[in-house]
N, C-alpha and C positions, 0 to 999 in steps of 0.2 A: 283036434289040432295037435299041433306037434313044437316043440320048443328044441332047438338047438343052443345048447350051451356048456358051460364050464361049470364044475360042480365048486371051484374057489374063485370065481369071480363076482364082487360083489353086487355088480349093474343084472347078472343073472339070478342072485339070492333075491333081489328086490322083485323082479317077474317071477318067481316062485313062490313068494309068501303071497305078494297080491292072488296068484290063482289059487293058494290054498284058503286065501280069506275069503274069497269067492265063492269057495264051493265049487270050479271049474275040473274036469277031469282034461289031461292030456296024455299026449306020449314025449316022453325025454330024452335028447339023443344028448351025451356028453364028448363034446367034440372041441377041446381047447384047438384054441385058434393058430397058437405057436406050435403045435404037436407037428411033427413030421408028414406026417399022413393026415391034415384036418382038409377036411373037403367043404369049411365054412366058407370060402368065397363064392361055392356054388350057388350057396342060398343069401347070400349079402356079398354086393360087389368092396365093399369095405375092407372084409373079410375078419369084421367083428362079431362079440356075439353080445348077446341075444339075437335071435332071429326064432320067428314064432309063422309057423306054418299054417294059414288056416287050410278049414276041411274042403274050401272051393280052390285050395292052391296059392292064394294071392300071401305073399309074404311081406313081414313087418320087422322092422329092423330099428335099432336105440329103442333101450329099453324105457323112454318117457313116452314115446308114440306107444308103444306096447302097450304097458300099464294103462296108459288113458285108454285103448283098445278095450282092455280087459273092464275096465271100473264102467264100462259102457253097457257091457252085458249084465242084464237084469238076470239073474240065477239063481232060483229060490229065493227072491226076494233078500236076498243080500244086500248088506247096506254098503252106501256109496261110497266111496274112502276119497275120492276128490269132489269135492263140494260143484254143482251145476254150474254155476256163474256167481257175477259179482267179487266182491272183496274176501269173502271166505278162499275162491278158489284162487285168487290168486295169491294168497300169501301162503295155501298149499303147495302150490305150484315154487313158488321162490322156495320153500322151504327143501324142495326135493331140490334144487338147480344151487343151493348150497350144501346140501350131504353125497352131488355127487359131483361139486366142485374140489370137496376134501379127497372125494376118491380121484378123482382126477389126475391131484396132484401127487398121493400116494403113488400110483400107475407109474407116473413120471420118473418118481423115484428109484421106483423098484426097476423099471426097467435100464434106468441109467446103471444102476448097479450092477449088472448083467453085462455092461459093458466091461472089456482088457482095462485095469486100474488107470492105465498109464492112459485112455481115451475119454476116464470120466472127467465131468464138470462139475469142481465141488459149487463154485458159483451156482450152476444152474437149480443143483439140489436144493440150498439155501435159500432159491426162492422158492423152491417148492414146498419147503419147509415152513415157509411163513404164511404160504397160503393155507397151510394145512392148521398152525399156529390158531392164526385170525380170523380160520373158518368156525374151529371149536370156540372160542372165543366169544365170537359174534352168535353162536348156537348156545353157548351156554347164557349169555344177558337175554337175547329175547325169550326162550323159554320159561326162563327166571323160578317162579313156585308155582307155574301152571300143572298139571297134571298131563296135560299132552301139550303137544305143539301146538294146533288150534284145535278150539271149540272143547265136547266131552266127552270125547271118545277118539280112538286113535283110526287116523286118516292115514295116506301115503304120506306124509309130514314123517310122522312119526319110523316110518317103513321103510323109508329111503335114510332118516339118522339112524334106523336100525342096521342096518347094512355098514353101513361106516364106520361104525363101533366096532362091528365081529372085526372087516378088513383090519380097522387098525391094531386088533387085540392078534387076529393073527399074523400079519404081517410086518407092523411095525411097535411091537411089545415097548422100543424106547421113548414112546411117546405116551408121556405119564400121565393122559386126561381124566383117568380114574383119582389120581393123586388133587388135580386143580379144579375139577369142574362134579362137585358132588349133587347136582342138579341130573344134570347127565348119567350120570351112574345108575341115578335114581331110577332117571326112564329105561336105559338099555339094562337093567335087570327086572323092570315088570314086561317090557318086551319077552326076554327070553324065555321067560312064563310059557308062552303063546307057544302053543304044536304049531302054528308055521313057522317059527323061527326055529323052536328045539331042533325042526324036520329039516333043516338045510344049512346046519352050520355046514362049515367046510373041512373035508377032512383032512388028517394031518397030513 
């Protein structure tokens, strides 16, 4: 199979750690979506990425369909990082739909800022801001003194807040969650332990 993506986008560092948790071998094509010459819309009408090629052709696009793709395949007997059914999976499931509700809002930001001064909306940033605020927030109470997000060992829960850390440590350094949320810190430094995370921070 074959991955299209951005080596600093974090919705793509999350389908790269999952395949390295997996055990899954791919080929990588790095093809930012904004570049001049991306020929991403060939493989997603979007013209986002991730976008994951399988080896019968048929393409898969957001990287939540992905990952649940991937956590599907049984690979050496790899363990499952979204829980089958029930309550387990679904508070895995919310857990990712909040770590990439925070990148979401980052995105927003960062693209606004790309706009001529004189065309930005500081209003608009400000609520981006706050969802970004109330996302860590709301992530640092329900983790509280667990050791992972759910259950005892680290799922996509944890994979998908992994992702949102690096984004915000590289893209938005002003937001001082290492300062407020020592819970957090806690996790995204036994995270970065982990050769798949070491293996796909993003470069300068």
């Amino acid at each position: 199979m074959k991955l299209i993506g951005s080596l600093t986008s974090p919705y793509v560092r999350k389908v790269r750690i999952v395949l390295a948790e997996k055990g899954i071998t791919y080929e990588f094509t790095n093809d930012p979506p904004f570049g001049p010459d991306t020929k991403v819309a060939q493989v997603n009408p979007l013209g986002k990425v991730p976008a994951l090629i399988l080896d019968d052709g048929f393409i898969l696009f957001d990287s939540r369909v992905i990952v649940e793709y991937l956590d599907s395949q049984d690979n050496a007997g790899s363990a499952r990082l979204i829980p089958a059914s029930g309550s387990e999976r679904l508070r895995v499931k919310r857990w990712e739909a909040l770590a990439d509700g925070i990148i979401d809002a980052c995105v927003a930001i960062y693209l606004e800022r790309k706009r001529p001064a004189a065309q930005q909306s500081q209003d608009w940033m400000e609520r981006q801001q706050k969802k970004i605020d109330q996302g860590l927030q709301a992530a640092s109470a329900d983790l509280g003194d667990q050791a992972w997000c759910e259950g005892t060992a680290m799922t996509l829960a944890d994979i998908a807040l992994g992702c949102t850390f690096g984004y915000l440590d590289a893209r938005f350094p002003e937001v001082k969650w290492r300062d407020t949320c020592p819970n957090l810190v806690r996790l995204a430094n036994k995270l970065a332990e982990r050769q798949s995370f070491k293996t796909t921070v993003a470069p300068n």
